[in-house]
N, C-alpha and C positions, 0 to 999 in steps of 0.2 A: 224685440223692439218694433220689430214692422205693425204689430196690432196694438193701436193707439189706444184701443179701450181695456189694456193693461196697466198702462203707466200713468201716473200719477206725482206732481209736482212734490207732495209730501207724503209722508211716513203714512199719514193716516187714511190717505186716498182720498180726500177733500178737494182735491181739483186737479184736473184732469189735466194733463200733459198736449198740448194743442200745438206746438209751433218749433221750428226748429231753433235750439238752442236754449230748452226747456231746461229747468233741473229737472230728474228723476229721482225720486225719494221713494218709489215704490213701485214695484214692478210684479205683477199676479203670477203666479205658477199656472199655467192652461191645463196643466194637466188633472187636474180636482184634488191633487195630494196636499193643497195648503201650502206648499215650501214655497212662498211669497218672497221677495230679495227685498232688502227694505235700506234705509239710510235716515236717522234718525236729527242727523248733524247738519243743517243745512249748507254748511259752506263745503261739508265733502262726497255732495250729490253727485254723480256723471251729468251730463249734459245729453239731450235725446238729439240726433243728429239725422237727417235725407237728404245725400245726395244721389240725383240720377235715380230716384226709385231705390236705392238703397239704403237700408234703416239701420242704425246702430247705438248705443251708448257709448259716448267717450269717456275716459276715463284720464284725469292729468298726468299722473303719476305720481304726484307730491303728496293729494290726502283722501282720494275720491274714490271709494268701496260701499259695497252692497256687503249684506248678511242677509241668509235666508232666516226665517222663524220657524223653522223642523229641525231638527236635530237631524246629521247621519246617518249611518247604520255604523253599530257597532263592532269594536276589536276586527279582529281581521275578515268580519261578514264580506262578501262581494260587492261591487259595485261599478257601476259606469261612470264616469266623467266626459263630455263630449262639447267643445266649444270652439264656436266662429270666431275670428277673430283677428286683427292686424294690429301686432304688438309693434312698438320704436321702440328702439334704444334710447336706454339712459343708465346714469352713474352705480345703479343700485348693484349689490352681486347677486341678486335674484329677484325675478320679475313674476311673479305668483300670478295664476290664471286664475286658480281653485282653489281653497285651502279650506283644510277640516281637522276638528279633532278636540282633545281638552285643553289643550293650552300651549303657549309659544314656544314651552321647552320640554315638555312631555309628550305625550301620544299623542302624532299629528299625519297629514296624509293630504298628498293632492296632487297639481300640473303644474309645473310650472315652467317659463320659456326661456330662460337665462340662467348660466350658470357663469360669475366671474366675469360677468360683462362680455359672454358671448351666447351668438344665436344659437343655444342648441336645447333640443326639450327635454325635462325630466321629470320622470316620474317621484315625486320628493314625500319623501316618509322622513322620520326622523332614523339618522346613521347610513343615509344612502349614500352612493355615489351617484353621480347622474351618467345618463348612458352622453355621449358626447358624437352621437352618427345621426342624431337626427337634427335638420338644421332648422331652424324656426328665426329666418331672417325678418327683415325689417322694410321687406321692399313691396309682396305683394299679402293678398288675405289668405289664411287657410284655415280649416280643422284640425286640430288637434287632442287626441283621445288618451286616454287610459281606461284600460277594462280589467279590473279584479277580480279574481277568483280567489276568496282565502290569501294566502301568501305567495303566489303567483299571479304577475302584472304581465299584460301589454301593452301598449300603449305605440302611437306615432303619430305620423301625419299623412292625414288622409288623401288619397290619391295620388301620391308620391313614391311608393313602395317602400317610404321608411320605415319602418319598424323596427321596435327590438322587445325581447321578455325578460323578467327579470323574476328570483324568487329572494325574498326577505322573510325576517322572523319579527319583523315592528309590527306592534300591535296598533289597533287608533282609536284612540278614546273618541266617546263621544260629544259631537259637538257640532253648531251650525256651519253650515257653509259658509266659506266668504269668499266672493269675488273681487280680483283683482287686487289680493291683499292675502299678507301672512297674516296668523293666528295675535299676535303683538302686533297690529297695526305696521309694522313694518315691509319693507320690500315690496311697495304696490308695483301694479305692472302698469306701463302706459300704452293707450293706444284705443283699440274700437271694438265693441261685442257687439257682433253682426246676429247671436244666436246663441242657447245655454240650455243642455239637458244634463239632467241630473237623476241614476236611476238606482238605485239600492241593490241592484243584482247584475251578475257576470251575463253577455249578453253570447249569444247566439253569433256565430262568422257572419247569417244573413240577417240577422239585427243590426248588425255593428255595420253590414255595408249599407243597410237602409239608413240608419240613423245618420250615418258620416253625410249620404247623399243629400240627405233633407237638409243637415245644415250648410251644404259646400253651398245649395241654392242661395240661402241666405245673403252671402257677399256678392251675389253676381257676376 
């Protein structure tokens, strides 16, 4: 969100996002892979937000999600999840960072920061448990990852020495990203995306400490 000539008041990128408390409807992928995050629905835009030099989309929690226009990688392919961000509490029993996959009750895959209406992160596929040692409160910003390798996860929060690994046998169909939102329009998460990478393969220990790095900058 900090590079203004990303975002875009509408879906179709017709006018350009100029002033805080903009809708965004459409947000470029910088990286030249096309996975653009878009929002079709006007009334369930985020809003572009700086304060103090620091840029984010808010997000309400009641209807307000992105979807990317690329598909995933598929079944249990690898992958990175990597996002900025200062989630609040609210009523929901799960507060979705990332969500992917074919549909709300079948093969699905993602981050998310709540479980049962507490601060803790999980890595959510369909038949998990969530790990319950990482806390992902409500007070300051942080990164939070999941890194994929096949049926082996890790995931935490960056900088904090949380972590934990986990191996499952969910597969996950494929299907567009969405941010800040289950697969069913359900479960949004509220709060602020200060930053969002997205990479199709298991990353590297010094990958994972660059990428985490680049995005802790983003919150300030």
């Amino acid at each position: 969100p900090s590079d203004l000539s990303t975002l875009f008041q509408d879906s179709a990128g017709t006018t350009p996002v100029t002033a805080n408390g903009d809708p965004v409807g459409l947000m470029l992928d910088k990286s030249g892979n096309g996975r653009h995050a878009f929002q079709t629905v006007a009334s369930k835009r985020p809003t572009y937000s700086v304060v103090s030099g620091v840029y984010s989309l808010v997000f309400d929690g009641v209807d307000d999600f992105l979807e990317t226009s690329t598909p995933s990688v598929l079944d249990n392919g690898s992958r990175g999840i990597f996002a900025s961000v200062k989630m609040e509490q609210t009523s929901q029993l799960y507060e979705h960072i990332v969500h992917s996959g074919q549909n709300s009750t079948g093969k699905a895959y993602g981050l998310c920061s709540r479980l049962n209406n507490i601060d803790n992160l999980g890595n959510h596929y369909w038949g998990s448990v969530f790990n319950t040692d990482i806390i992902c409160d409500d007070v300051g910003s942080d990164v939070f990852y999941v890194n994929k390798d096949g049926s082996s996860s890790s995931y935490g929060r960056y900088g904090t020495g949380d972590t934990a690994a986990e191996t499952h046998t969910a597969t996950t169909g494929a299907g567009n990203y969405r941010i800040f939102v289950r697969l069913a329009d359900t479960e949004l998460g509220k709060g602020n995306l200060f930053g969002l990478v997205l990479i199709d393969r298991n990353l590297s220990s010094s990958e994972l400490q660059q990428t985490n790095s680049f995005l802790a900058n983003k919150h300030g």
